[in-house]
N, C-alpha and C positions, 0 to 999 in steps of 0.2 A: 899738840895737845888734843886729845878725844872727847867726846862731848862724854862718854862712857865714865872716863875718869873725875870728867866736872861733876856729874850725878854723886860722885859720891862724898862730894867734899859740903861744906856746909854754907849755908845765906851766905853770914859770916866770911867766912874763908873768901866764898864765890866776889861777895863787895870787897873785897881789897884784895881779888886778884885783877878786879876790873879797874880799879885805881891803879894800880903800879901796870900796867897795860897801856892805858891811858896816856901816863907818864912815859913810857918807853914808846908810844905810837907817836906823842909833839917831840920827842929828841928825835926820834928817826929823821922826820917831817923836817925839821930845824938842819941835822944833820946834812942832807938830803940836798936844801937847799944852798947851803956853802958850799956844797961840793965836797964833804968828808967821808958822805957816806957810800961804803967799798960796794954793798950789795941791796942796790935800792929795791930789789924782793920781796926783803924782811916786813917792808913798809906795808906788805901786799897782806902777808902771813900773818901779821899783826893785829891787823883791821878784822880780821877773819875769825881770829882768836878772843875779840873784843866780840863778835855778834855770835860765835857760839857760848859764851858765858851768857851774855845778857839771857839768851833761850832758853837757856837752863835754869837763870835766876825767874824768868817767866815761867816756866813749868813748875816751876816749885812754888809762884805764888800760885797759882790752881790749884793748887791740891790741899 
């Protein structure tokens, strides 16, 4: 996911891609720990994709 592509989606949209994010970062996390999860990466890509939304929900409360 590109920060280019989050600029264009809405508060809206941007708050509940940050909740279903969230949601799929504690299954990772959860997974992760029992030992089911195949490509503990994702855990990494995840977290990553949660603080580029937040920035963007930041920049758009500036303006």
């Amino acid at each position: 996911m590109k920060a280019e592509e989050l600029r264009e989606k809405s508060v809206e949209e941007l708050n509940s891609l940050l909740l279903e994010l969230s949601k799929t970062e504690f299954e990772q996390k959860y997974s992760n720990k029992v030992g089911r999860l195949d490509k503990p990466h994702l855990i990494k890509n995840t977290r990553r994709d949660i603080a580029r939304v937040k920035t963007v929900l930041t920049e758009k409360a500036g303006k």
